[in-house]
C-alpha positions as CSV (number, residue, x, y, z in Angstrom):
1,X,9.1,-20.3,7.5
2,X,8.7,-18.0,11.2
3,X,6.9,-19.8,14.1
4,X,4.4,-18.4,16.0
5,X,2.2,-18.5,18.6
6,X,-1.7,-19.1,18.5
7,X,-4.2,-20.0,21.3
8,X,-7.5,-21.5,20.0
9,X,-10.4,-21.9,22.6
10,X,-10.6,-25.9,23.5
11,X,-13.9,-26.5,21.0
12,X,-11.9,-25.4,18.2
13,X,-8.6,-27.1,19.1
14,X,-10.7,-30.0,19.5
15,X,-12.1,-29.7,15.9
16,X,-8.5,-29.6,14.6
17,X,-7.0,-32.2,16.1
18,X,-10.3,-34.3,14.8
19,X,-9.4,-33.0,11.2
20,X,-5.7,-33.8,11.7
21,X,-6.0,-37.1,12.7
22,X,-8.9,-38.1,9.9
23,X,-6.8,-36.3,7.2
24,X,-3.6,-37.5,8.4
25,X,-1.8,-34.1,8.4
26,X,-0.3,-31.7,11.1
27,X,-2.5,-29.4,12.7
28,X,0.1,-26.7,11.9
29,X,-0.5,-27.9,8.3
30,X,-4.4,-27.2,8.4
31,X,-4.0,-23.9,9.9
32,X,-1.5,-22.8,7.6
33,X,-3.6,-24.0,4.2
34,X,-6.9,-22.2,6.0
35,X,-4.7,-18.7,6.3
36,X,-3.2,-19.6,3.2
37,X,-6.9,-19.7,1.2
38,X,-8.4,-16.7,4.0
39,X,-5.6,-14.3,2.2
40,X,-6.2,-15.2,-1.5
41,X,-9.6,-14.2,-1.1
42,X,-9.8,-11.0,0.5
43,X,-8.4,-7.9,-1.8
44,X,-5.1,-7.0,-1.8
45,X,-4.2,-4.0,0.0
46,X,-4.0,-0.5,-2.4
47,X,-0.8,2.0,-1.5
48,X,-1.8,5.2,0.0
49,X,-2.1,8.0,-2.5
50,X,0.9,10.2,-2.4
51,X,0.0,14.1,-3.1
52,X,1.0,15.5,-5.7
53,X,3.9,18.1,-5.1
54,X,2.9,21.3,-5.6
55,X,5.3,24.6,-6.1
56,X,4.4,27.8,-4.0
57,X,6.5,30.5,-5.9
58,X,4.7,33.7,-4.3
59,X,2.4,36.2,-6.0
60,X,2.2,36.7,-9.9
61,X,4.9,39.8,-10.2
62,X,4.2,40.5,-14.2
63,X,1.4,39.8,-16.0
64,X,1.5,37.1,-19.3
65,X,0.4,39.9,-21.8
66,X,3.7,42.2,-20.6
67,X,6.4,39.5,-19.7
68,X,7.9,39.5,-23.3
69,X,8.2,43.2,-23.2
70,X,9.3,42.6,-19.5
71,X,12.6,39.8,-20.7
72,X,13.6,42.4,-23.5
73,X,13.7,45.3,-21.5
74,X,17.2,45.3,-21.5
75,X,18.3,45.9,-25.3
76,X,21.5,43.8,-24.9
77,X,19.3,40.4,-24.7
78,X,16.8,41.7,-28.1
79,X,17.8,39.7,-30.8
């Protein structure tokens, strides 16, 4: 467990110490149980959405219907 520091205004810190002494428990103990229910009932924060990586490569140099005629250009790599 970490310690911390809270300051409650005097009506509230009054209320606690009222609860603490009719249930019989710590104040630290009925702070800890009202955080403890607070954070089980809002949503659970989503992670931020990476982008997706993306590939610049430059202009299109040759087009699809000519790149096969394009690779065996050079008669050494015809099969």
């Amino acid at each position: 467990m970490q310690k911390i520091q809270i300051l409650f205004p005097d009506p509230v810190m009054s209320k606690l110490r009222s609860v603490s002494s009719s249930e019989d428990r710590p104040v630290s103990e009925i702070v800890r149980r009202a955080v403890e229910r607070y954070l089980q009932q809002i949503p659970a924060p989503r992670p931020k959405k990476r982008p997706f990586p993306v590939f610049q490569g430059g202009p299109i140099l040759i087009s699809a219907e000519n790149l096969k005629q394009e690779i065996y250009a050079d008669d050494s790599l015809q099969p």
